[in-house]
DRENKOLLUM-167708 format. One line per field, with one value per atom (N, C-alpha, C): z, x negated, y; atom name; residue number from 0; chain; residue in three letters. Coordinates in steps of 0.001 Angstrom, whole numbers, m for minus. Layout:
// DRENKOLLUM-167708
pz	[Z;...];
px	[X;...];
py	[Y;...];
atome	[CA;...];
num	[NUM;...];
chaine	[A;...];
residu	[ALA;...];
// end
This chain:
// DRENKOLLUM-167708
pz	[0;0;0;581;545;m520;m1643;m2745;m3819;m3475;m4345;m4047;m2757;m2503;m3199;m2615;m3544;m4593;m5432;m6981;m7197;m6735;m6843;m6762;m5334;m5202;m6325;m7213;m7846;m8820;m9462;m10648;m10492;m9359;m9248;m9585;m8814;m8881;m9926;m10774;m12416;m13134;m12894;m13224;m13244;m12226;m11393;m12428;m12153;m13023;m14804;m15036;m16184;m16789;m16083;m16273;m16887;m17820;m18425;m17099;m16369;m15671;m14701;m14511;m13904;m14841;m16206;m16841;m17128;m17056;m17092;m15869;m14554;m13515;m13716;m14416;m14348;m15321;m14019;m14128;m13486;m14277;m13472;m12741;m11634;m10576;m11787;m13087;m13658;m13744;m14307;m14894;m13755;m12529;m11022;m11161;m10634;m10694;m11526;m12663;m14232;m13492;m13573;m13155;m11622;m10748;m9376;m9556;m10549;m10749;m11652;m12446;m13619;m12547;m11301;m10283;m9340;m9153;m8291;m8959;m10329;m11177;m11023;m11164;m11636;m10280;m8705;m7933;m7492;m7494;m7546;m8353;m9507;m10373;m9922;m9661;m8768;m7356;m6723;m5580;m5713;m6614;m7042;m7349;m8128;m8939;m7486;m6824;m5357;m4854;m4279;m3989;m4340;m5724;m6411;m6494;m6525;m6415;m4426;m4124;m2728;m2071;m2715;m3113;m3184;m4066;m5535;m4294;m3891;m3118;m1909;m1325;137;m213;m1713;m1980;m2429;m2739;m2759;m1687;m966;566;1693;1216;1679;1603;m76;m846;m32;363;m9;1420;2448;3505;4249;3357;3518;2889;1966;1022;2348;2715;3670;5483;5179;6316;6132;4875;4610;4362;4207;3927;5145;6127;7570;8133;8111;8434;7916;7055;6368;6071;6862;6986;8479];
px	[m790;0;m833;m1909;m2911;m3473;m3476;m3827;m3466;m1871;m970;m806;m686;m886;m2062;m2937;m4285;m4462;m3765;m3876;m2977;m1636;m893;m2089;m2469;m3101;m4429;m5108;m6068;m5193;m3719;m3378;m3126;m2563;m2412;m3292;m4895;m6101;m6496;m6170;m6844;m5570;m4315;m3496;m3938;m4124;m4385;m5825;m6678;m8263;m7773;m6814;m6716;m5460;m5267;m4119;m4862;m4144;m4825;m4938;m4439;m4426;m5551;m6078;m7359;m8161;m8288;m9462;m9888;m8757;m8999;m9636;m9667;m9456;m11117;m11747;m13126;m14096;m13344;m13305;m14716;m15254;m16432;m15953;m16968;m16705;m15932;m16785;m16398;m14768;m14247;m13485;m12061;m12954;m11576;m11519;m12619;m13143;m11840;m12089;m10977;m9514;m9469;m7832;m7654;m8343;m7630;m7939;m8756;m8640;m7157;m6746;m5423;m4526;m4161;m3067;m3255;m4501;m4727;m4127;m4183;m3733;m2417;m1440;m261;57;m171;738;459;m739;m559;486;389;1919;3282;3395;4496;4744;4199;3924;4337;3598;3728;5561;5814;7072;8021;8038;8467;8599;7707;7742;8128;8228;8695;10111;11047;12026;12309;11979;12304;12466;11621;11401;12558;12884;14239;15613;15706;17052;16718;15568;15535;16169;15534;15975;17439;18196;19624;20429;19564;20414;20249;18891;18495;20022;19872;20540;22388;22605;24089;24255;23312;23109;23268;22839;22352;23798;24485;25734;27026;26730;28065;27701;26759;26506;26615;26085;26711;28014;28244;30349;30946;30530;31075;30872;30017;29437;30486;31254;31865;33005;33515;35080;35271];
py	[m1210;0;1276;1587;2749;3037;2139;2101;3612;2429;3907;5269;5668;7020;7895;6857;6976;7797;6606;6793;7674;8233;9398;10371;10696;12089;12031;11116;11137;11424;11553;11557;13246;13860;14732;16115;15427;15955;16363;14954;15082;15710;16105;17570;18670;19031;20232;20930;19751;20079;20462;19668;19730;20764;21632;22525;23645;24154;25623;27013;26630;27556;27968;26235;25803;26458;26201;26063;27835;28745;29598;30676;29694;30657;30698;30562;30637;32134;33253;34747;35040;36402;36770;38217;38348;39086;40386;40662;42116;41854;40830;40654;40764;40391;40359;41507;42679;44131;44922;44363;44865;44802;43644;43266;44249;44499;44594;46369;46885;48534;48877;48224;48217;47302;46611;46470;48164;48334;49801;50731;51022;52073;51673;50805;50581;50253;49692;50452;51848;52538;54360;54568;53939;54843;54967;53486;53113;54258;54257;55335;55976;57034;58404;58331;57490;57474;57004;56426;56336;57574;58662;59367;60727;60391;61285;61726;60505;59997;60257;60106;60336;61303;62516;64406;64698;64241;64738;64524;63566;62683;64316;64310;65015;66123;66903;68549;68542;67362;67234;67384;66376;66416;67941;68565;69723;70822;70742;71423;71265;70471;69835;70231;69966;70463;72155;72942;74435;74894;74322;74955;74558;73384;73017;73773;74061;75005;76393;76994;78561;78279;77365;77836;77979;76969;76626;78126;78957;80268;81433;81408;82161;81787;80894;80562;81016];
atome	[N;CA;C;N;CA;C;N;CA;C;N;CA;C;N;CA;C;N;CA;C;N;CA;C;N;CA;C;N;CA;C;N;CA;C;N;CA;C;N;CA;C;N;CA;C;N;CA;C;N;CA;C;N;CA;C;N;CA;C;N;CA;C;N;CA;C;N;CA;C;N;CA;C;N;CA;C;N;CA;C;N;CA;C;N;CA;C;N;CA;C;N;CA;C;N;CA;C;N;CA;C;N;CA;C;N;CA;C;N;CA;C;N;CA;C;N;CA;C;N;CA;C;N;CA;C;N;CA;C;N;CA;C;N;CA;C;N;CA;C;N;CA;C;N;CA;C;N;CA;C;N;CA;C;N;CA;C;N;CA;C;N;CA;C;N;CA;C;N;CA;C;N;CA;C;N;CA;C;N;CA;C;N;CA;C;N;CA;C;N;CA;C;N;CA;C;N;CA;C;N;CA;C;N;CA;C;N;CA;C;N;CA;C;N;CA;C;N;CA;C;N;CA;C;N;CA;C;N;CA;C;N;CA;C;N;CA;C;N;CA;C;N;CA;C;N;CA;C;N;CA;C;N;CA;C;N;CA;C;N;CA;C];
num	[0;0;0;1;1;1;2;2;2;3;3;3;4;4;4;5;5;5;6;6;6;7;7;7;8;8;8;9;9;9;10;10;10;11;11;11;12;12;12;13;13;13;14;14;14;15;15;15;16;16;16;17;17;17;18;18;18;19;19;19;20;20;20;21;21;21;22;22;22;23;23;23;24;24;24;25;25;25;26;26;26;27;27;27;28;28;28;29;29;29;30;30;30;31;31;31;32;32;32;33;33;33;34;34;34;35;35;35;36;36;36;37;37;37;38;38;38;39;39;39;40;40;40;41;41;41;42;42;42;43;43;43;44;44;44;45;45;45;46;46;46;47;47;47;48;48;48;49;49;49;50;50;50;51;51;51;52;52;52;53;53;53;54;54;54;55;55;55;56;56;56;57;57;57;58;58;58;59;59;59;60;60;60;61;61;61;62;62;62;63;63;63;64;64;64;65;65;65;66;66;66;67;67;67;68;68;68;69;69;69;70;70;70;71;71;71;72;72;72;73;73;73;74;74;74];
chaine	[A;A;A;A;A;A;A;A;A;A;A;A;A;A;A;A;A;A;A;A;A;A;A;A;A;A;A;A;A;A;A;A;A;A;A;A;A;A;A;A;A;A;A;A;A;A;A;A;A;A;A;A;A;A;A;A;A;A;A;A;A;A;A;A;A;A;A;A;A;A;A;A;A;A;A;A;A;A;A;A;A;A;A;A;A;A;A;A;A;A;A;A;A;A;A;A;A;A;A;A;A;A;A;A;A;A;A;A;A;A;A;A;A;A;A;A;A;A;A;A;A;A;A;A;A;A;A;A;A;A;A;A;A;A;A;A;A;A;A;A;A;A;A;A;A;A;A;A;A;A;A;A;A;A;A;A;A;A;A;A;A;A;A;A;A;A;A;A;A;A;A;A;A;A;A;A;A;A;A;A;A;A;A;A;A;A;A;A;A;A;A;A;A;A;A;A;A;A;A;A;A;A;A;A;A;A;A;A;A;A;A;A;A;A;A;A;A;A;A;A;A;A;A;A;A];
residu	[UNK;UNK;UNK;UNK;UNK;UNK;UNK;UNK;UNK;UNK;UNK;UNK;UNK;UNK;UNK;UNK;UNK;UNK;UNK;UNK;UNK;UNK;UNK;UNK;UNK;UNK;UNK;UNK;UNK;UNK;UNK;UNK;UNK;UNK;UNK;UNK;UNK;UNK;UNK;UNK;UNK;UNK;UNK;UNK;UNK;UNK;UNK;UNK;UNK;UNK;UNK;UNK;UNK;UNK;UNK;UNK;UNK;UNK;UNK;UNK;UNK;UNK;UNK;UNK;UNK;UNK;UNK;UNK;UNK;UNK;UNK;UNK;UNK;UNK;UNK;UNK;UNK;UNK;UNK;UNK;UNK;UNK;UNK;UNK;UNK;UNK;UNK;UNK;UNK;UNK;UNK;UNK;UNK;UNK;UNK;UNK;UNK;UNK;UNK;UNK;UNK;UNK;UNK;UNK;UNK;UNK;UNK;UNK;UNK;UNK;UNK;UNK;UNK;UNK;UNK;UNK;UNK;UNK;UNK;UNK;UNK;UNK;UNK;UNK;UNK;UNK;UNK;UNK;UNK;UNK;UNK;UNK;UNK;UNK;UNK;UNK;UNK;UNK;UNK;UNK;UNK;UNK;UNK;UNK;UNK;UNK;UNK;UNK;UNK;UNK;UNK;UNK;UNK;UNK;UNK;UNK;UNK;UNK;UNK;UNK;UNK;UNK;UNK;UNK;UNK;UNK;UNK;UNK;UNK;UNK;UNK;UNK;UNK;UNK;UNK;UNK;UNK;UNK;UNK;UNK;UNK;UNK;UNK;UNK;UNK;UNK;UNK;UNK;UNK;UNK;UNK;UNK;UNK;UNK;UNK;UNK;UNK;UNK;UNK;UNK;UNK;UNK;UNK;UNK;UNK;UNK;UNK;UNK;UNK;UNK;UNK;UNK;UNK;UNK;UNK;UNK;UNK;UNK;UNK;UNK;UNK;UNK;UNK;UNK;UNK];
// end
């Protein structure tokens, strides 16, 4: 019976090795470098665009805020 487990996890092994995904992960440091400055750039963008968006909502609510309070003032 120990056999087969065995030979499962060796069939598995020799998947895993043999998956394109394996064969590609064989990146040089420049190439991580590349990828994790272009994820850095693109969540700053994200951010910015977050925050940007979050600006916009406050000076609405600012806005919507200051109008229902000068009216309350002048009724």
């Amino acid at each position: 019976m120990p056999s087969k487990p065995a030979k499962s996890n060796k069939k598995e092994q020799n998947a895993r090795t043999d998956s394109p995904e394996l064969a590609s992960n064989n990146l040089s440091m420049a190439d991580i470098a590349s990828l994790l400055e272009d994820h850095r750039r693109a969540l700053s963008a994200d951010f910015k665009s977050a925050i940007s968006t979050l600006e916009a909502k406050l000076d609405r609510i600012q806005a919507t805020v200051s109008d229902n309070c000068f009216a309350r003032v002048q009724c």
